[in-house]
DRENTORKOL-3810 file (N, C-alpha, C; in nm, 4 decimals):
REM DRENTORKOL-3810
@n.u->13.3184; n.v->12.4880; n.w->8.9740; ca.u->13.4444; ca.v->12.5306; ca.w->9.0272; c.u->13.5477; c.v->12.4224; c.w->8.9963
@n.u->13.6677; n.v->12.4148; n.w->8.9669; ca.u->13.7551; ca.v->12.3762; ca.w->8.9332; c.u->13.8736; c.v->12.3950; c.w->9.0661
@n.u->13.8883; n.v->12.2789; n.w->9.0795; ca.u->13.9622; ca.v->12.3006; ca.w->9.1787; c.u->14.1135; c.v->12.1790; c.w->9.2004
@n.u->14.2053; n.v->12.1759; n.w->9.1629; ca.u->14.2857; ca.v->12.0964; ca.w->9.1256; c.u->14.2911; c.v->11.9889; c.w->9.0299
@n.u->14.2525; n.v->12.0654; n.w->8.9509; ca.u->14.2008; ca.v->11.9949; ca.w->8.7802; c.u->14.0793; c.v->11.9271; c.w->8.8056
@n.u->14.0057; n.v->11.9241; n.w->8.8791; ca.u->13.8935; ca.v->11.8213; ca.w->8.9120; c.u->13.7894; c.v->11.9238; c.w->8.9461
@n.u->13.6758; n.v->11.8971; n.w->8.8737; ca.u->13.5603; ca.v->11.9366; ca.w->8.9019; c.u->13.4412; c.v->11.9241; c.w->9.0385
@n.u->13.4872; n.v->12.0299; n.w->9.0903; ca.u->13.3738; ca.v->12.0642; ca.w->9.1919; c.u->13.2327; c.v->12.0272; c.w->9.2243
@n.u->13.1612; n.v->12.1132; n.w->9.1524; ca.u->13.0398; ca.v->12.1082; ca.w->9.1458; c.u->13.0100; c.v->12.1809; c.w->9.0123
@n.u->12.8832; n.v->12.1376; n.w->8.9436; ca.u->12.8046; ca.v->12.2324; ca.w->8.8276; c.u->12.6642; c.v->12.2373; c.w->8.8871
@n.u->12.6057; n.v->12.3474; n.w->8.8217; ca.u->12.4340; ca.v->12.3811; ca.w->8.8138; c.u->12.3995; c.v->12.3923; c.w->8.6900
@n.u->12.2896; n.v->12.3284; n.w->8.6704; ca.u->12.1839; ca.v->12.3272; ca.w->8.6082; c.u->12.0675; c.v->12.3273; c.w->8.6250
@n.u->11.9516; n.v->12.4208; n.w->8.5328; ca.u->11.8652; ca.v->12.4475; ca.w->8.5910; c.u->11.7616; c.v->12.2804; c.w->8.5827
@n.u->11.6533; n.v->12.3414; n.w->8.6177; ca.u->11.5382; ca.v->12.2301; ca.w->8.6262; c.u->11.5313; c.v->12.0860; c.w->8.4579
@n.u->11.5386; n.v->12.1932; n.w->8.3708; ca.u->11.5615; ca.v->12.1042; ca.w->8.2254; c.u->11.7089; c.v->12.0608; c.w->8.1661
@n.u->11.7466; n.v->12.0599; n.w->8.2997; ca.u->11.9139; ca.v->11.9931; ca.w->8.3223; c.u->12.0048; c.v->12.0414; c.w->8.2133
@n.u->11.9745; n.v->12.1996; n.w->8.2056; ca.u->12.0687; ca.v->12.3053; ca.w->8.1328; c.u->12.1683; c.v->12.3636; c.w->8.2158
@n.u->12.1202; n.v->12.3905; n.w->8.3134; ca.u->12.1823; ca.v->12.5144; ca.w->8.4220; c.u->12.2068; c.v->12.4016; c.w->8.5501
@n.u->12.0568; n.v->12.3475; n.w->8.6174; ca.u->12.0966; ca.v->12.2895; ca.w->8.7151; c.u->12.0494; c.v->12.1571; c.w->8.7627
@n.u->12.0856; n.v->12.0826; n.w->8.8067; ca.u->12.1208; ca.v->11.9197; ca.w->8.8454; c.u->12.1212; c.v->11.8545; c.w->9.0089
@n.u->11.9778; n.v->11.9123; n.w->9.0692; ca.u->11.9922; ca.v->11.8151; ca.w->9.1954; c.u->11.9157; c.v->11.7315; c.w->9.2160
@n.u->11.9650; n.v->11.6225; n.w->9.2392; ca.u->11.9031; ca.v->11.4863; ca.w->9.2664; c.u->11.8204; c.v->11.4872; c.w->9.4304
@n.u->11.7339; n.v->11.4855; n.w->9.4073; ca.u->11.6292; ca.v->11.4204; ca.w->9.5217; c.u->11.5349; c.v->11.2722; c.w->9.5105
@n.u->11.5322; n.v->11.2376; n.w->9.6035; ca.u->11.4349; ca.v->11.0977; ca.w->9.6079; c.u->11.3471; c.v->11.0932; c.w->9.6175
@n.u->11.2347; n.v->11.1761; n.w->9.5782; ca.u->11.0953; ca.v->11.1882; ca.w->9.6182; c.u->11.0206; c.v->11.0682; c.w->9.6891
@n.u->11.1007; n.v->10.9428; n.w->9.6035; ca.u->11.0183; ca.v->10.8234; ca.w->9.6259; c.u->11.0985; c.v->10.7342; c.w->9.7737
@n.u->11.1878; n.v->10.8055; n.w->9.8307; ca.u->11.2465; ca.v->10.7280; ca.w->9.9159; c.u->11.1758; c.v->10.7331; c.w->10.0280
@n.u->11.1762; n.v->10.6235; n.w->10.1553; ca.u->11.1389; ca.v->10.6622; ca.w->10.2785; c.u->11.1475; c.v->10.7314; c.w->10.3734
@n.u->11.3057; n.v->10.7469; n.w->10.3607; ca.u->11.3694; ca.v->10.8891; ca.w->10.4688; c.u->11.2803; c.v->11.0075; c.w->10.4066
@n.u->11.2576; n.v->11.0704; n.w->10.2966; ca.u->11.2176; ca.v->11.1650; ca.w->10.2831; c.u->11.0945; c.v->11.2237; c.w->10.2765
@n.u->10.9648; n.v->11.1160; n.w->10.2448; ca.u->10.8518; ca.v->11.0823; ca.w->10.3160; c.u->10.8217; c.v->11.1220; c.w->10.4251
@n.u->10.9457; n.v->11.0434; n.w->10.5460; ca.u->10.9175; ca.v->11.0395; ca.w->10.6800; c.u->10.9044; c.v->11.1562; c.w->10.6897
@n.u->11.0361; n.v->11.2355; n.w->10.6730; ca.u->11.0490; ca.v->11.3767; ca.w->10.7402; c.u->10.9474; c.v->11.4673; c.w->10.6988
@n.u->10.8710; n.v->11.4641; n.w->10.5417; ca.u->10.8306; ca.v->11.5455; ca.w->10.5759; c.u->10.6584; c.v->11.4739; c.w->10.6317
@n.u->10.5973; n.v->11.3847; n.w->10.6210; ca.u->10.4855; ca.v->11.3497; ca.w->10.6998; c.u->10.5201; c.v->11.3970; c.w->10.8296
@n.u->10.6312; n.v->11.3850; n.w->10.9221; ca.u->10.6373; ca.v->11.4298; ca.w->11.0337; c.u->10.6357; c.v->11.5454; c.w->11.0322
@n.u->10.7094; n.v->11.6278; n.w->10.9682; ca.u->10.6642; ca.v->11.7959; ca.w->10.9303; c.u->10.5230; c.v->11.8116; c.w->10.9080
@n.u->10.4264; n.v->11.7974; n.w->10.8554; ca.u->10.3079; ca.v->11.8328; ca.w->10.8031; c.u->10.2617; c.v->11.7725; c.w->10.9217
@n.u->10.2742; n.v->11.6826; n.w->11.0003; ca.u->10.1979; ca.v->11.6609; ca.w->11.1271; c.u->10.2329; c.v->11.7742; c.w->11.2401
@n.u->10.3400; n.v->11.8842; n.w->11.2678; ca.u->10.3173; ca.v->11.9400; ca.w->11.3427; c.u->10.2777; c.v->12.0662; c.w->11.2321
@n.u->10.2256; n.v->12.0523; n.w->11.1453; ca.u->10.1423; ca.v->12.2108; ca.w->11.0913; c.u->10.0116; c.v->12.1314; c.w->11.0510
@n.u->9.9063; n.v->12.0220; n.w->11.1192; ca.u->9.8211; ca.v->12.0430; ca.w->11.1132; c.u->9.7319; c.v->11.9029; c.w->10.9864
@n.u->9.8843; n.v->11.8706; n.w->10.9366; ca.u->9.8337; ca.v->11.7574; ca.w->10.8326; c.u->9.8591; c.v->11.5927; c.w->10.8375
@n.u->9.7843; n.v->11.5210; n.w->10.9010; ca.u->9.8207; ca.v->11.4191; ca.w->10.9242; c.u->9.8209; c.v->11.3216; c.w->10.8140
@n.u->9.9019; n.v->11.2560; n.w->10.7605; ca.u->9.9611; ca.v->11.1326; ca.w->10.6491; c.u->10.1132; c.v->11.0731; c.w->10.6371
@n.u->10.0455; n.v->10.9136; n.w->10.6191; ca.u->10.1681; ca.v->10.8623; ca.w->10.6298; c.u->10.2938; c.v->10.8396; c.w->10.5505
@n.u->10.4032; n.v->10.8315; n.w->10.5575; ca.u->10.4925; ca.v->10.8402; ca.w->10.4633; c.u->10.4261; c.v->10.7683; c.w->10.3378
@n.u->10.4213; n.v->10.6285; n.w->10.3437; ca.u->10.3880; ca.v->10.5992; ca.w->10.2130; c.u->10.2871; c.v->10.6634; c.w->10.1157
@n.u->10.1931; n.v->10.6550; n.w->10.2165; ca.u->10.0332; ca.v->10.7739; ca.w->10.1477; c.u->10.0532; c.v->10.8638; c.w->10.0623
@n.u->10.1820; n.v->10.9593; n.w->10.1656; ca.u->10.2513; ca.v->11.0827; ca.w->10.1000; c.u->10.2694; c.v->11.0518; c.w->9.8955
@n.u->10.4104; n.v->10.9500; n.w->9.9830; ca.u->10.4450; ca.v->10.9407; ca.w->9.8258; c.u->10.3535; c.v->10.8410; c.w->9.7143
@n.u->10.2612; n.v->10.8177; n.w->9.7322; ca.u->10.1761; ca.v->10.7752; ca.w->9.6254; c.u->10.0603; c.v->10.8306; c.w->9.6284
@n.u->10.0460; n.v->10.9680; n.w->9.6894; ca.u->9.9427; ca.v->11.0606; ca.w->9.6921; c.u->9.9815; c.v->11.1381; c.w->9.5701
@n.u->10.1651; n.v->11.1966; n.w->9.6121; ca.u->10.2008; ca.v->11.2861; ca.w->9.5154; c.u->10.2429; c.v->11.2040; c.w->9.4084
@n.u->10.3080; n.v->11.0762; n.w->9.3792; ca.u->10.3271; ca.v->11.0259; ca.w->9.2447; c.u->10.2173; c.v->11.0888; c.w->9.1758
@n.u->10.1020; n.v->10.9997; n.w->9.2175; ca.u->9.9660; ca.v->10.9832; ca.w->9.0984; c.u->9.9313; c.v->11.1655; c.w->9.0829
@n.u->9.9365; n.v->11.2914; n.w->9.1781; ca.u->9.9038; ca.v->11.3692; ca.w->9.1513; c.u->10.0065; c.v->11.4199; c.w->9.0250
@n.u->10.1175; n.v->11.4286; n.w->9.0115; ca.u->10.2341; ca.v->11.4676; ca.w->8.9292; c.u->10.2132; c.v->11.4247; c.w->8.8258
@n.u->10.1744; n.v->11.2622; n.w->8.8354; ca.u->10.1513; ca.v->11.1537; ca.w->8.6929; c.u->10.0109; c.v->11.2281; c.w->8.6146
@n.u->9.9048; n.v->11.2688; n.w->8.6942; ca.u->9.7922; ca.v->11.2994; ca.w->8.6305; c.u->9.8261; c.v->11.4525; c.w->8.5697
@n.u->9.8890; n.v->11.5086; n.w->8.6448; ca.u->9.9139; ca.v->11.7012; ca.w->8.6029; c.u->10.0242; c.v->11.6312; c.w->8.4523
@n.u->10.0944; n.v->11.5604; n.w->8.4462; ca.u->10.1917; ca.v->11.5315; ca.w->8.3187; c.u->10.1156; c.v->11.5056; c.w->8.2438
@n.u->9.9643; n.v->11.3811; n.w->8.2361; ca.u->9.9172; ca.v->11.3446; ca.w->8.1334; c.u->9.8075; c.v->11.4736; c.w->8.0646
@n.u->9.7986; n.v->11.5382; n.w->8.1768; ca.u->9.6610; ca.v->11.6507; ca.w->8.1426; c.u->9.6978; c.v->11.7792; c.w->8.1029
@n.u->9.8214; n.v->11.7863; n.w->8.1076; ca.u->9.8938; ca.v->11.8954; ca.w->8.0278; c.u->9.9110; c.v->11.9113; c.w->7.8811
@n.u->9.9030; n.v->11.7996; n.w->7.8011; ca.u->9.8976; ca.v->11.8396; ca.w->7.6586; c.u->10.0367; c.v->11.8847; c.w->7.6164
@n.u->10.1069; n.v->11.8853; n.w->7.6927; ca.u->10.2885; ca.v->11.9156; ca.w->7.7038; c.u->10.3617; c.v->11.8552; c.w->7.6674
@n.u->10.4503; n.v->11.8203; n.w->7.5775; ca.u->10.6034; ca.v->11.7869; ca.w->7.5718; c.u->10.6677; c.v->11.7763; c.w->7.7389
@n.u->10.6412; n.v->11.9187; n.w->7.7568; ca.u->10.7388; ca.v->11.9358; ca.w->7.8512; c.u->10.6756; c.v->11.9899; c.w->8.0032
@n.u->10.5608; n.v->11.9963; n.w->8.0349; ca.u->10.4755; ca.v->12.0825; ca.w->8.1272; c.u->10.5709; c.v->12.1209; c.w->8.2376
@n.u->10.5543; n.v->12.2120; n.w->8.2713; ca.u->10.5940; ca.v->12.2540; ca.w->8.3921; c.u->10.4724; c.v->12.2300; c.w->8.5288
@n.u->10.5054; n.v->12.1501; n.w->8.6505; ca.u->10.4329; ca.v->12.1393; ca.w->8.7610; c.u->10.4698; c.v->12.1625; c.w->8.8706
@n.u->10.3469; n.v->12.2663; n.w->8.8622; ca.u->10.3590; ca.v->12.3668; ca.w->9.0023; c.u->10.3314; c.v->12.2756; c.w->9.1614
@n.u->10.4564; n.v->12.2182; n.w->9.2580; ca.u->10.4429; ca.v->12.1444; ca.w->9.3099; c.u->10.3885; c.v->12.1324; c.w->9.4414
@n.u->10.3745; n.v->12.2583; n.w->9.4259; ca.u->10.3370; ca.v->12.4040; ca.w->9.5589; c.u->10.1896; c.v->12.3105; c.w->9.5173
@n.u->10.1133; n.v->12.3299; n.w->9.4533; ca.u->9.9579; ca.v->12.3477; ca.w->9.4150; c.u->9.9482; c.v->12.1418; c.w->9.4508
@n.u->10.0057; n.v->12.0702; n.w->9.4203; ca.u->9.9949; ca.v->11.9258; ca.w->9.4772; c.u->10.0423; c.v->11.9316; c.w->9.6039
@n.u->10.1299; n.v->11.9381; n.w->9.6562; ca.u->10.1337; ca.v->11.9682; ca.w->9.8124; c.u->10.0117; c.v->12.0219; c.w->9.8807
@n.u->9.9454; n.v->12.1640; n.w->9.8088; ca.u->9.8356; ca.v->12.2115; ca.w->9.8938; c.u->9.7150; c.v->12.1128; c.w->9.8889
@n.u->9.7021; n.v->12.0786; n.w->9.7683; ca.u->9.6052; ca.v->11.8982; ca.w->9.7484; c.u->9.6332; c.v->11.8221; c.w->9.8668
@n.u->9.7471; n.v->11.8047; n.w->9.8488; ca.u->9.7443; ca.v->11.7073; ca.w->9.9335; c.u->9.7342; c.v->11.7043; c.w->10.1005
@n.u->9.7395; n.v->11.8618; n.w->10.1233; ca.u->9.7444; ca.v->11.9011; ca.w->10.2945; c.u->9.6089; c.v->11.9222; c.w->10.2974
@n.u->9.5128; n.v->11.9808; n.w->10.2459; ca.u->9.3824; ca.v->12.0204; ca.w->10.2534; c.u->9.3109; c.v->11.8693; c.w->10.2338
@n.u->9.3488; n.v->11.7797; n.w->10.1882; ca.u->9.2631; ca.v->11.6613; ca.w->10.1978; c.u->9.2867; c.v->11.5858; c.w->10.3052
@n.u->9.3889; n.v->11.6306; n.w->10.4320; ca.u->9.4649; ca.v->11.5311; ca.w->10.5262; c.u->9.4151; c.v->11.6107; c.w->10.6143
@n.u->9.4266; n.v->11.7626; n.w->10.6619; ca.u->9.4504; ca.v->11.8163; ca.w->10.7520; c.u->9.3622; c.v->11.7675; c.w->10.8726
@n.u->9.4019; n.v->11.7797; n.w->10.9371; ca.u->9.2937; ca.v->11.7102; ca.w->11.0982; c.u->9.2627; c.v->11.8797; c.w->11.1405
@n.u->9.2906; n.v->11.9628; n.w->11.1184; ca.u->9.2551; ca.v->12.0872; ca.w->11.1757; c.u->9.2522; c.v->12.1785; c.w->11.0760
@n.u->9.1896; n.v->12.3329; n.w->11.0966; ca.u->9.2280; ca.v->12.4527; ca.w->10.9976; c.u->9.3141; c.v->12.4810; c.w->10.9301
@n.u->9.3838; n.v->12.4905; n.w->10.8410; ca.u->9.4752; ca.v->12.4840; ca.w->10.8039; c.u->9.4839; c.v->12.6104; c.w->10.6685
@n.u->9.5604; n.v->12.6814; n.w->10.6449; ca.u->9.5991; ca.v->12.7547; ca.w->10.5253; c.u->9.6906; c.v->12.6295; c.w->10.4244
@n.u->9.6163; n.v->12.5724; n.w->10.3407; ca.u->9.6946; ca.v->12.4952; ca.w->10.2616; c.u->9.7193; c.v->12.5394; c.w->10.1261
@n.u->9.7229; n.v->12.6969; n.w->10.0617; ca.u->9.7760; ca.v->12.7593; ca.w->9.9730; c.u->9.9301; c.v->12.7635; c.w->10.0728
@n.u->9.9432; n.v->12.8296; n.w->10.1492; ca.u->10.1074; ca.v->12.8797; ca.w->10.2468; c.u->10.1214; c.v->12.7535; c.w->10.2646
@n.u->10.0528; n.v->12.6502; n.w->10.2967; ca.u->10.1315; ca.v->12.5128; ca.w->10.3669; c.u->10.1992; c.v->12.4225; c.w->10.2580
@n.u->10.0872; n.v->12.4791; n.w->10.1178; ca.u->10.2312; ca.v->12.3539; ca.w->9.9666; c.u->10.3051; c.v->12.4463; c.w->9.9614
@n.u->10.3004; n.v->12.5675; n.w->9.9524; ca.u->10.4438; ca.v->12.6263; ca.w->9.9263; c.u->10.5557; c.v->12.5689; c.w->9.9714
@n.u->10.4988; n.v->12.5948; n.w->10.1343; ca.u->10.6152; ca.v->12.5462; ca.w->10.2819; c.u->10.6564; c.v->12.4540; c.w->10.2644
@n.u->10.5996; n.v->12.3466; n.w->10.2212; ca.u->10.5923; ca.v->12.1619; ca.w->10.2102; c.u->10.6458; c.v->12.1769; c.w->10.1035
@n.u->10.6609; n.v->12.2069; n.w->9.9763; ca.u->10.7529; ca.v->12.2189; ca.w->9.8957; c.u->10.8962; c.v->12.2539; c.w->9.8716
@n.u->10.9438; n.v->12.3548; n.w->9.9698; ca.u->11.0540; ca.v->12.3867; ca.w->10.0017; c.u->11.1133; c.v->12.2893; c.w->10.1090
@n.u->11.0714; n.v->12.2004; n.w->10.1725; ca.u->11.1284; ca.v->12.1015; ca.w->10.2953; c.u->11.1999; c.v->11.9650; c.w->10.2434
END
């Protein structure tokens, strides 16, 4: 949008054609929140754990892809990673989805 000669906002998609959002995967605020999320659905881990659970899972799905470019399904490392934590029953196909979108 253009909005007094100055640019708004753009999208781009995921291969930074279309769309362009920056997240911190690796930061602490975002860790926290969601370890504290996954602790009230059942998955207990700590922020840091989190994020060097999912680095190395992401790092290994990139090298084992045989890809230029792989696409990783982040839903399917999230559920890794709730089904190896959970302190209780848990649906951890629905819970990486969930945990992916947070």
């Amino acid at each position: 949008m253009l909005r007094n000669g100055k640019i708004k906002g753009l999208i781009f998609d995921c291969y930074k054609t279309l769309i362009d959002i920056k997240t911190d995967e690796g930061s602490r605020e975002t860790n926290e929140k969601v370890s504290k999320w996954l602790l009230y659905q059942g998955v207990r881990i700590e922020p840091d754990r989190l994020r060097e659970e999912y680095k190395w899972k992401v790092i290994g799905r990139l090298g084992n892809s045989g890809q230029k470019y792989p696409d990783i399904r982040i839903e399917e490392i999230f559920a890794e990673i709730c089904a190896e934590n959970a302190f209780r029953e848990i649906d951890s196909f629905w819970l990486g989805i969930e945990t992916a979108k947070v």
